[in-house]
TORKOL-4160 file (C-alpha; in steps of 0.2 Angstrom, whole numbers, padded with zeros to 4 digits, m for minus):
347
<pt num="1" X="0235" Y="m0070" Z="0180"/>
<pt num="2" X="0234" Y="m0083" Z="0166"/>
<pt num="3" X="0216" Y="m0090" Z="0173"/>
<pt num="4" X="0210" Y="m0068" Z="0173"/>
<pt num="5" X="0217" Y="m0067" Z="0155"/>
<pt num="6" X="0210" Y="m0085" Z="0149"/>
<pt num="7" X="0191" Y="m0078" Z="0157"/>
<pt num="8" X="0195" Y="m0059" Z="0148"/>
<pt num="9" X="0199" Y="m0069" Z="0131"/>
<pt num="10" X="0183" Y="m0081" Z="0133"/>
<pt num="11" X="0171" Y="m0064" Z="0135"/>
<pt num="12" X="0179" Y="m0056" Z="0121"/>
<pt num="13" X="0176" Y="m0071" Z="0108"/>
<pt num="14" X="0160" Y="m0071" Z="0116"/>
<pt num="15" X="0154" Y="m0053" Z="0112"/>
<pt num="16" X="0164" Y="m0054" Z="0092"/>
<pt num="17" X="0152" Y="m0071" Z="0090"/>
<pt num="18" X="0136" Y="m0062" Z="0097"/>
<pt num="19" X="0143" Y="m0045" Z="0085"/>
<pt num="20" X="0144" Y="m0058" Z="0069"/>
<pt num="21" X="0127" Y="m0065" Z="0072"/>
<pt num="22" X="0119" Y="m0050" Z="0074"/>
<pt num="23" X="0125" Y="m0045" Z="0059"/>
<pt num="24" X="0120" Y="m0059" Z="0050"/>
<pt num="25" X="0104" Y="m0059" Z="0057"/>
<pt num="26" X="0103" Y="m0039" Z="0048"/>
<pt num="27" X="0110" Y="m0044" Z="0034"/>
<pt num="28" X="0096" Y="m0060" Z="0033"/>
<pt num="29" X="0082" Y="m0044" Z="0036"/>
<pt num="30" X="0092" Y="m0033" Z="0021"/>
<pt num="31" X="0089" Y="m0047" Z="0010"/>
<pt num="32" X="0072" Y="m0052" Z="0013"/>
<pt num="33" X="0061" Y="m0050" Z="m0002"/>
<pt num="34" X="0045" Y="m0036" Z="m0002"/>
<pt num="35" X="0029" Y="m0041" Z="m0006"/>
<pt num="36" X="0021" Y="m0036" Z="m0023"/>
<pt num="37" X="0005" Y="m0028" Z="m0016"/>
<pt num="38" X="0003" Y="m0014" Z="m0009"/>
<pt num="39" X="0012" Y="m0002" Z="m0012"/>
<pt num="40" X="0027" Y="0002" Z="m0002"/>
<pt num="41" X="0022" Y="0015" Z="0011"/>
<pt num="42" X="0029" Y="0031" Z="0016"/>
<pt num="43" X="0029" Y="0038" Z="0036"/>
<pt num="44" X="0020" Y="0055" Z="0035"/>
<pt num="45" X="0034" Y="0063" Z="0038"/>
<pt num="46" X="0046" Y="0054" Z="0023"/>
<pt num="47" X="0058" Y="0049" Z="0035"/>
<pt num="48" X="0052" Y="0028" Z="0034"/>
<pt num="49" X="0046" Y="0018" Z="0022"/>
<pt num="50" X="0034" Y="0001" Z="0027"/>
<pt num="51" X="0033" Y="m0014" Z="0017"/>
<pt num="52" X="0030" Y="m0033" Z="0018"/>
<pt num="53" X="0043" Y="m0045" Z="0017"/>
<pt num="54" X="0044" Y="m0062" Z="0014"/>
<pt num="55" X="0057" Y="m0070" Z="0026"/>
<pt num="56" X="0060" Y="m0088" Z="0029"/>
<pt num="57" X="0046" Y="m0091" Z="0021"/>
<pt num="58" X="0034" Y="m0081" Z="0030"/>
<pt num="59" X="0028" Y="m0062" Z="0027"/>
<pt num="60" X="0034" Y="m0049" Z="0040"/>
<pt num="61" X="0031" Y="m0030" Z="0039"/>
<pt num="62" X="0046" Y="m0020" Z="0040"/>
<pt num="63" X="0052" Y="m0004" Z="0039"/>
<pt num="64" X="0069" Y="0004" Z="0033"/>
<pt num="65" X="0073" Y="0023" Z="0033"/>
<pt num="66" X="0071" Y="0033" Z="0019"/>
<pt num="67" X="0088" Y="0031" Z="0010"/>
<pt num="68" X="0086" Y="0013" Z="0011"/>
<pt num="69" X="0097" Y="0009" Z="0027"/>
<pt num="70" X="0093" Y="0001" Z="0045"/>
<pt num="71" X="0081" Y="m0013" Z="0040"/>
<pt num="72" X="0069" Y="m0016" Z="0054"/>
<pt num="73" X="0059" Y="m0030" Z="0058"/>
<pt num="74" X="0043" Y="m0024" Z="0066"/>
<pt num="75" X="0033" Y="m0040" Z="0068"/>
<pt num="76" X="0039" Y="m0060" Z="0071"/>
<pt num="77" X="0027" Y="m0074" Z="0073"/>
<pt num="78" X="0019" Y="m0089" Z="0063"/>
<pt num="79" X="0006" Y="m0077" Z="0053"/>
<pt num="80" X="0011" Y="m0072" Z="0037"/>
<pt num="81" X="0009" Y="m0050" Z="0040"/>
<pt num="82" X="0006" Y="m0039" Z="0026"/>
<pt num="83" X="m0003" Y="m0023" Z="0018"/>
<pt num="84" X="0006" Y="m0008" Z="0031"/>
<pt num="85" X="m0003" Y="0008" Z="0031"/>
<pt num="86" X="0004" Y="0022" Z="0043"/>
<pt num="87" X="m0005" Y="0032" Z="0054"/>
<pt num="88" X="m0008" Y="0050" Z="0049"/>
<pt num="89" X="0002" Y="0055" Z="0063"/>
<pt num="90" X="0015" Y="0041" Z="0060"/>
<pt num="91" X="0015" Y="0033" Z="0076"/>
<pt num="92" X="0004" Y="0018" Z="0071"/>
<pt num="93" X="0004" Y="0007" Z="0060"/>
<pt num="94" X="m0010" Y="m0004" Z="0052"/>
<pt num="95" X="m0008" Y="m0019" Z="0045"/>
<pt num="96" X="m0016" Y="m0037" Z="0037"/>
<pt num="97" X="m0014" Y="m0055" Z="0047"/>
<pt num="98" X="m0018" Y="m0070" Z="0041"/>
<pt num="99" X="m0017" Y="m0087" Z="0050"/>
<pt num="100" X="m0004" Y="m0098" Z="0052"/>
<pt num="101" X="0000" Y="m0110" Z="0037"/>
<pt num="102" X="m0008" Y="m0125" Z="0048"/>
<pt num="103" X="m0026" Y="m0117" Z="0052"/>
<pt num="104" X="m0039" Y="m0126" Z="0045"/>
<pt num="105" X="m0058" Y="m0119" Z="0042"/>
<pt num="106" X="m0064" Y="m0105" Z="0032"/>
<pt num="107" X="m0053" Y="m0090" Z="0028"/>
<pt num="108" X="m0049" Y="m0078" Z="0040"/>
<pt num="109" X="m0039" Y="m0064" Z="0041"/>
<pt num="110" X="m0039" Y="m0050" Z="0053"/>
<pt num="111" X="m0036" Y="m0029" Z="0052"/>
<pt num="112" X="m0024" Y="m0024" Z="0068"/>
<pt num="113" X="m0013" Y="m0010" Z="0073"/>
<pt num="114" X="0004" Y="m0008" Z="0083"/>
<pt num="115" X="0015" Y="0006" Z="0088"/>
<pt num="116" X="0028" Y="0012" Z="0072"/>
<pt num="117" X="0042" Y="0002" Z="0084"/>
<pt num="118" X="0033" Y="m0015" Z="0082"/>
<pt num="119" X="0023" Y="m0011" Z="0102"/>
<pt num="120" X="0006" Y="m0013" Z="0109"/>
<pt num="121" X="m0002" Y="m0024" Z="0093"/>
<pt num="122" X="m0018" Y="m0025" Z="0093"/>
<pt num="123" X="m0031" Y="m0035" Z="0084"/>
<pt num="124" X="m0048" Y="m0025" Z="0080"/>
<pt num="125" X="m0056" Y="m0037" Z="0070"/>
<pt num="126" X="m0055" Y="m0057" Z="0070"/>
<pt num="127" X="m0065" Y="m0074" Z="0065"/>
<pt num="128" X="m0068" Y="m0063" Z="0047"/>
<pt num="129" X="m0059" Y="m0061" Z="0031"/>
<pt num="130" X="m0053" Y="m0042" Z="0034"/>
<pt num="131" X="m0040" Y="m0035" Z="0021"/>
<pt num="132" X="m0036" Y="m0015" Z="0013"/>
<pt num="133" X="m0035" Y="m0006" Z="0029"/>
<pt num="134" X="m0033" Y="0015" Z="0025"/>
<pt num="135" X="m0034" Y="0024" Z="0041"/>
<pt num="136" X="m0047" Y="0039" Z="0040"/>
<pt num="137" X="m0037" Y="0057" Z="0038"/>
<pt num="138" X="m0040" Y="0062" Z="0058"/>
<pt num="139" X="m0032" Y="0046" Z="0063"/>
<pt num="140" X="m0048" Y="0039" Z="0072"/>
<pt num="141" X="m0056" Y="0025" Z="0060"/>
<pt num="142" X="m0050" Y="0012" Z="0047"/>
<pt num="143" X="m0060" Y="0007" Z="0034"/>
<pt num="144" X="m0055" Y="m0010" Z="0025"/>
<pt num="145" X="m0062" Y="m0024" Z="0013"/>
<pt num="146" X="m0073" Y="m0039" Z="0022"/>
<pt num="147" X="m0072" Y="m0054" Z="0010"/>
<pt num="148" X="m0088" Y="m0065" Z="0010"/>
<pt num="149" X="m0088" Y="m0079" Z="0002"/>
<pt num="150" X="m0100" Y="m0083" Z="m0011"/>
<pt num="151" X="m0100" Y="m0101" Z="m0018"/>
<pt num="152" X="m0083" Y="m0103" Z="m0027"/>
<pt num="153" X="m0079" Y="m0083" Z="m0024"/>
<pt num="154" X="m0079" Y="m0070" Z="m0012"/>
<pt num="155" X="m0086" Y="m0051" Z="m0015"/>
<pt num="156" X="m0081" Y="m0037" Z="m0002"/>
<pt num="157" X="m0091" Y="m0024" Z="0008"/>
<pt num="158" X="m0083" Y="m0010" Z="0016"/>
<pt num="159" X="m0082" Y="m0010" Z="0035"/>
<pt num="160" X="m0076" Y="0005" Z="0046"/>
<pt num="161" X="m0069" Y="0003" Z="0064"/>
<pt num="162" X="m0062" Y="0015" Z="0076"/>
<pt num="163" X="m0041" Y="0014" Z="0079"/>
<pt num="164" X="m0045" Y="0007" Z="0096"/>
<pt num="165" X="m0056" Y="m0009" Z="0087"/>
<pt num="166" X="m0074" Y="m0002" Z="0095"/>
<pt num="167" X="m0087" Y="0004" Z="0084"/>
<pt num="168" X="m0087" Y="m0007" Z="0071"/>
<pt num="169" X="m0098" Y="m0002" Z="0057"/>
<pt num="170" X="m0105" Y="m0009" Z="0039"/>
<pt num="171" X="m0107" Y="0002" Z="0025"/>
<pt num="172" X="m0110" Y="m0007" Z="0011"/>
<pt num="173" X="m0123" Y="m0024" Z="0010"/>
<pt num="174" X="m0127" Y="m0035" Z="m0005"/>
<pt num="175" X="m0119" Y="m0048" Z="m0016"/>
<pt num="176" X="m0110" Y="m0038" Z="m0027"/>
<pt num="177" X="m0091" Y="m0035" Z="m0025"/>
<pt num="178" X="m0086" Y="m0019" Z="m0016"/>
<pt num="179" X="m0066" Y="m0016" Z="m0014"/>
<pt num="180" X="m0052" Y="m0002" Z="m0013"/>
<pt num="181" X="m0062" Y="0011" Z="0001"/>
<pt num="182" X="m0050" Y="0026" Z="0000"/>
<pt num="183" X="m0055" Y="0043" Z="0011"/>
<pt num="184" X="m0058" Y="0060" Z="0005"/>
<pt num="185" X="m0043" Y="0074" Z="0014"/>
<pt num="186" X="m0059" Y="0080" Z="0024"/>
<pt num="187" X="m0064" Y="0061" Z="0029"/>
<pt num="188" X="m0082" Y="0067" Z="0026"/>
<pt num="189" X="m0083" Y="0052" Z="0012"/>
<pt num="190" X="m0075" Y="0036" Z="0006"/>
<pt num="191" X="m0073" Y="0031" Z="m0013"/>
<pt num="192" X="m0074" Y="0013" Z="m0019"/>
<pt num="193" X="m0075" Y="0002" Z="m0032"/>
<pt num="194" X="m0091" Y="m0008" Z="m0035"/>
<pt num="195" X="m0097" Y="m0025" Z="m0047"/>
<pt num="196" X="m0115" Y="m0019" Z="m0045"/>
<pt num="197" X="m0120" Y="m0017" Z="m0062"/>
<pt num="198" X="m0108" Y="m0030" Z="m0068"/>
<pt num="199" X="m0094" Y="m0021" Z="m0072"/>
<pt num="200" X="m0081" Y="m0012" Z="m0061"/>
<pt num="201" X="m0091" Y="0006" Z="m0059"/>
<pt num="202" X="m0083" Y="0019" Z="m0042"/>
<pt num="203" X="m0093" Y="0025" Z="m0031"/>
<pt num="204" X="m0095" Y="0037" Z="m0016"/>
<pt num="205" X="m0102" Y="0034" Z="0000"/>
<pt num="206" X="m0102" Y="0045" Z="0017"/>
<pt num="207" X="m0094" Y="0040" Z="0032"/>
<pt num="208" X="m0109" Y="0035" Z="0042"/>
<pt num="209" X="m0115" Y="0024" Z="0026"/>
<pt num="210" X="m0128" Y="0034" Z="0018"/>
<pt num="211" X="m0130" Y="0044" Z="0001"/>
<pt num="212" X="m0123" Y="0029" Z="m0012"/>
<pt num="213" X="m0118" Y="0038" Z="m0026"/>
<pt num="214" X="m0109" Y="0031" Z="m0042"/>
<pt num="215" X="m0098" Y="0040" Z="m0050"/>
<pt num="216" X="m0093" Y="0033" Z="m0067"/>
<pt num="217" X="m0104" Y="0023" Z="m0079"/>
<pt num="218" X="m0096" Y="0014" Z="m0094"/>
<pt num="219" X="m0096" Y="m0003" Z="m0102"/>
<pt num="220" X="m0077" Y="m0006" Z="m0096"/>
<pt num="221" X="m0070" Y="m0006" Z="m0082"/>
<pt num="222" X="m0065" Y="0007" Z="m0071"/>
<pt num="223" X="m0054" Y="0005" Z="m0052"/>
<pt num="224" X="m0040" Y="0011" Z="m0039"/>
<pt num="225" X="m0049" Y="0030" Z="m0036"/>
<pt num="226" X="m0038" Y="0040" Z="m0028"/>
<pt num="227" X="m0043" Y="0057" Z="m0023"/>
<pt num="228" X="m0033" Y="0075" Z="m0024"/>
<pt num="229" X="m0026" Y="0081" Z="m0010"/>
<pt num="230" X="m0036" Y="0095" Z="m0010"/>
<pt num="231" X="m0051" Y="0084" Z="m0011"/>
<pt num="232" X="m0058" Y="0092" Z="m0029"/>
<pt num="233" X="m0055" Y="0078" Z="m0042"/>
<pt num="234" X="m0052" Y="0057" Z="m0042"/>
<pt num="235" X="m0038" Y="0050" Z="m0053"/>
<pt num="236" X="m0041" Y="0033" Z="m0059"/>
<pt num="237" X="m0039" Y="0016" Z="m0070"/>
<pt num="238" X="m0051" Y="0013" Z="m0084"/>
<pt num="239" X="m0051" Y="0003" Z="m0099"/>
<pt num="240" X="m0064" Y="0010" Z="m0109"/>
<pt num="241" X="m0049" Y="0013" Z="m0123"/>
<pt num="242" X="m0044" Y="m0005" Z="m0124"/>
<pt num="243" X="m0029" Y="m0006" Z="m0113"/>
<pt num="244" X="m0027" Y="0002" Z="m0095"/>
<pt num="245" X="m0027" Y="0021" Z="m0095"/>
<pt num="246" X="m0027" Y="0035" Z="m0084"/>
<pt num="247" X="m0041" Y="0045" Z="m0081"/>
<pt num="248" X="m0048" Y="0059" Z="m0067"/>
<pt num="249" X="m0064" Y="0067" Z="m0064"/>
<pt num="250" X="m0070" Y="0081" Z="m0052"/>
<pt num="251" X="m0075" Y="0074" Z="m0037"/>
<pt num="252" X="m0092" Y="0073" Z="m0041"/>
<pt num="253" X="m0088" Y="0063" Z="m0058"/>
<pt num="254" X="m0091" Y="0076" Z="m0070"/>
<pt num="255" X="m0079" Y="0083" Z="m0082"/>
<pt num="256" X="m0069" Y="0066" Z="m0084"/>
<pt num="257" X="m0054" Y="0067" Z="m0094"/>
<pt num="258" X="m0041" Y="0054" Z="m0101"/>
<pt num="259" X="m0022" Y="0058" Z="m0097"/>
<pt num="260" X="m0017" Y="0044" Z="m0106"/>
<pt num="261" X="m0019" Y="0034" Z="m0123"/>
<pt num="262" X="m0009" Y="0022" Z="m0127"/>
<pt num="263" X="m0009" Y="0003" Z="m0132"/>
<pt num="264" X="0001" Y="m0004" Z="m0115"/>
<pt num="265" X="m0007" Y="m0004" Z="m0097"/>
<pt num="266" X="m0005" Y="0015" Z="m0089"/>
<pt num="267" X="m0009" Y="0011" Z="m0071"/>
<pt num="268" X="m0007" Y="0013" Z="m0052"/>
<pt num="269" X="m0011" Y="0033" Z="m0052"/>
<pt num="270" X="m0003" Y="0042" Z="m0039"/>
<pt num="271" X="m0006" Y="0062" Z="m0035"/>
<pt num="272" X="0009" Y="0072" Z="m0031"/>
<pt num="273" X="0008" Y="0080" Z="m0014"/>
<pt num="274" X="0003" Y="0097" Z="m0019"/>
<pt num="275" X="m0009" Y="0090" Z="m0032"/>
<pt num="276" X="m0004" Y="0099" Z="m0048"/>
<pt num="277" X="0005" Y="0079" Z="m0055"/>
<pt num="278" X="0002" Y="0062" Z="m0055"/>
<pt num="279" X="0012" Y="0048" Z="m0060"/>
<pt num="280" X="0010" Y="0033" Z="m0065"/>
<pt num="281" X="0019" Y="0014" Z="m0072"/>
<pt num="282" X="0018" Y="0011" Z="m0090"/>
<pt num="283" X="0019" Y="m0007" Z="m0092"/>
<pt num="284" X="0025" Y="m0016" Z="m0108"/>
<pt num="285" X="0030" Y="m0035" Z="m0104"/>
<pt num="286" X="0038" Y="m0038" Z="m0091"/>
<pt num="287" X="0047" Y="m0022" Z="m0094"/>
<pt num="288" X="0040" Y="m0004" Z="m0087"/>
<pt num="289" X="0042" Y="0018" Z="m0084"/>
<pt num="290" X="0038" Y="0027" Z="m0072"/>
<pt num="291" X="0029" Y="0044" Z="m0082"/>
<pt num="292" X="0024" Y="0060" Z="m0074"/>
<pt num="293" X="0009" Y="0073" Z="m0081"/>
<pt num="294" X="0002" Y="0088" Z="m0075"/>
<pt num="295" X="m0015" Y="0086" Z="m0070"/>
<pt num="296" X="m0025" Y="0095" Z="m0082"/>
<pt num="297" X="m0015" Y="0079" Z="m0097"/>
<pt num="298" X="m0001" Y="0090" Z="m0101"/>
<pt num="299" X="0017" Y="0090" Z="m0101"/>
<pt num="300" X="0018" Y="0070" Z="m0100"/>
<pt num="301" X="0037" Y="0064" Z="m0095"/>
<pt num="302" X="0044" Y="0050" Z="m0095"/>
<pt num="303" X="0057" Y="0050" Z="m0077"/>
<pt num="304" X="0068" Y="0035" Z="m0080"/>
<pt num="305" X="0078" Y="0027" Z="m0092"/>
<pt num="306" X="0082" Y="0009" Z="m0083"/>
<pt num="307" X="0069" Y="m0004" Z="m0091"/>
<pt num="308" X="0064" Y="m0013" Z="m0076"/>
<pt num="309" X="0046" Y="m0019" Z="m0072"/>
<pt num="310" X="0037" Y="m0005" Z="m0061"/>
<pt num="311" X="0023" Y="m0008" Z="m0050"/>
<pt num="312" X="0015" Y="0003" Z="m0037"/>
<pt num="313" X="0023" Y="0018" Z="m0037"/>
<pt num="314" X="0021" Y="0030" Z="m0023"/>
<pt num="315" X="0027" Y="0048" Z="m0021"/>
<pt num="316" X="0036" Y="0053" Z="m0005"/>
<pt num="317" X="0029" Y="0066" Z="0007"/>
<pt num="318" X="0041" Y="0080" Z="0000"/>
<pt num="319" X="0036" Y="0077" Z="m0019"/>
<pt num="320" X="0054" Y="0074" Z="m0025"/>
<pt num="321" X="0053" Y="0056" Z="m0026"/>
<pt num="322" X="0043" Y="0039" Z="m0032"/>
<pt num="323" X="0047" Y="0021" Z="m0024"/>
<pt num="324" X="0041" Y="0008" Z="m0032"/>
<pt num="325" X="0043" Y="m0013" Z="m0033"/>
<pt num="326" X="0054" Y="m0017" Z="m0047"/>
<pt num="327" X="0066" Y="m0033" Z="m0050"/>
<pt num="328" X="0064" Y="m0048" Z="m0036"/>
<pt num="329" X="0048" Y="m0038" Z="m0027"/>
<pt num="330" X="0063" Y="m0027" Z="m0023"/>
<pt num="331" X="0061" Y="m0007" Z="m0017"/>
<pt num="332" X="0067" Y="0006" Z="m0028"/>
<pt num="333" X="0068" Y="0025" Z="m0028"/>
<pt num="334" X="0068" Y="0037" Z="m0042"/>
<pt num="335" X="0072" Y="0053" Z="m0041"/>
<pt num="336" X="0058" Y="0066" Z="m0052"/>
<pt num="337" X="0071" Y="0079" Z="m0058"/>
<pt num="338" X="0086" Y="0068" Z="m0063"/>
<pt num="339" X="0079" Y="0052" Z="m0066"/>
<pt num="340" X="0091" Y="0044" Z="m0055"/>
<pt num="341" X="0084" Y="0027" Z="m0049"/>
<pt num="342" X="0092" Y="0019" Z="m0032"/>
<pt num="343" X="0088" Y="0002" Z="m0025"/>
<pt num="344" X="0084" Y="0001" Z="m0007"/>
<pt num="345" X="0081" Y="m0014" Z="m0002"/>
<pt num="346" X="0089" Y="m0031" Z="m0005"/>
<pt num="347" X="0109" Y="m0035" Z="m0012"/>
């Protein structure tokens, strides 16, 4: 009896020990630290949100539901993992892998895919410098940035590639520096950003690389197109009023129009999900808002209070709120009708 009830008392502390590092091991994965760039990224559906985190010294993609619970670990190996981007259909998702910290030669990094539960990774592209994936609005394709390096720099050319790694296609060829591809709703189109005449201008370019067409032209500098869900205009950065400020154009960019002036950096534009508002970070020092306007400039609103900085915000699939990466690259959420802001991620 006393030999049953020692073995009974040995697989009890057993399963505690196994319960307490199991916890500790979530908690380690709660605390891990997001990635500044890109933007945290919602699942289609709004019920999951992707990040980068760095743990241990290494960058992981994780996701945690959308209240901010059940951290989840979905890749854990010697190369640092950023830059998630759901599938449309939310059951993949893309991501960023560079080497491990010991490789030696030229820069590479690769554009891969696996399941939203961490499965069936796939590399589609390797021995290059691949970064920016954004899946094409079907679910079929992935355009990203190929860095090439020039001398002491690198310049970009956009590359599409089919979800399964075949088809690899160029669409863009010369020196200057092509970066941030982003599909139009119908995926007939990608818009981009372009150093070709020496400043940052956007342009358009179909799918199958043909009809170039530049959409803005002005001394400064203009970048991160995003399009309208409806596919009609582009929101976007431009400097052409001495600081960052947020402008948007009709698709084919006439009728350009600034929603903002003023002297700090409006940036990281983002359309709601039935197009009628963006929002946007208003940066002042190390401190920062989070603003709302309707998309024809009016009605500008200022959505919360806390003075924290603010980088990329993102609205969720249902409209009502904006993450963004605030105070130690932590996640935060702010609701758009009562300005009440919750952290998600970390202590």
């Amino acid at each position: 009896m006393n030999k049953r009830l020692s073995v009974l008392v040995a697989i009890l502390v057993l399963v505690v020990v196994a319960a307490i590092v199991t916890r500790v091991i979530d908690l380690d994965e709660a605390r891990c630290g997001p990635q500044k760039l890109p933007p945290p990224a919602w699942s289609p559906d709004g019920s999951q949100i992707a990040y980068a985190a760095v743990c241990n010294g290494n960058l992981e993609i994780f996701v945690i539901d959308a209240d901010g619970s059940r951290p989840t670990r979905l890749t854990d190996n010697e190369t640092p993992d950023s830059g998630p981007a759901w599938s449309p259909g939310g059951t993949q998702i893309a991501y960023v892998s560079d080497p491990p910290p010991d490789f030696e030669g030229p820069a590479q990094r690769s554009i891969n895919v696996m399941g939203a539960d961490g499965s069936d990774r796939l590399s589609l592209t390797s021995g290059s410098s691949d970064i920016a994936p954004e899946w094409s609005p079907d679910g079929t394709q992935i355009a990203f940035v190929r860095l090439v390096q020039q001398g002491d720099s690198s310049a970009g050319d956009i590359y599409v590639v089919n979800a399964d790694g075949s088809s690899l296609s160029q669409l863009t060829d010369g020196p200057a520096d092509d970066t941030g591809p982003t599909w139009s709703p119908d995926g007939a189109t990608l818009a981009f950003v372009s150093m070709r005449i020496g400043n940052k201008d956007i342009y358009l370019i179909d799918a199958d690389g043909s009809a170039l067409t530049k959409l803005t032209d002005h001394p400064a500098q203009d970048r991160r197109p995003t399009w309208s869900p409806d596919g009609s205009k582009i929101v976007f950065e431009s400097g052409r009023l001495g600081s960052w400020d947020v402008f948007v154009m009709n698709a084919d960019g006439s009728e350009e129009l600034g929603l903002t002036s003023h002297p700090f950096d409006d940036v990281w534009p983002s359309w709601s999900p039935d197009g009628q508002r963006i929002t946007w970070a208003r940066r002042s020092g190390l401190d920062g808002h989070i603003y709302v306007i309707e998309s024809d400039g009016t009605g500008e609103t200022r959505i919360n209070d806390l003075r924290l900085p603010v980088m990329t915000p993102s609205w969720s699939p249902d409209g009502r709120r904006v993450v963004f990466a605030s105070v130690g690259l932590q996640i935060y959420a702010v609701e758009i009708d009562t300005g009440e802001v919750v952290q998600l991620t970390g202590e």
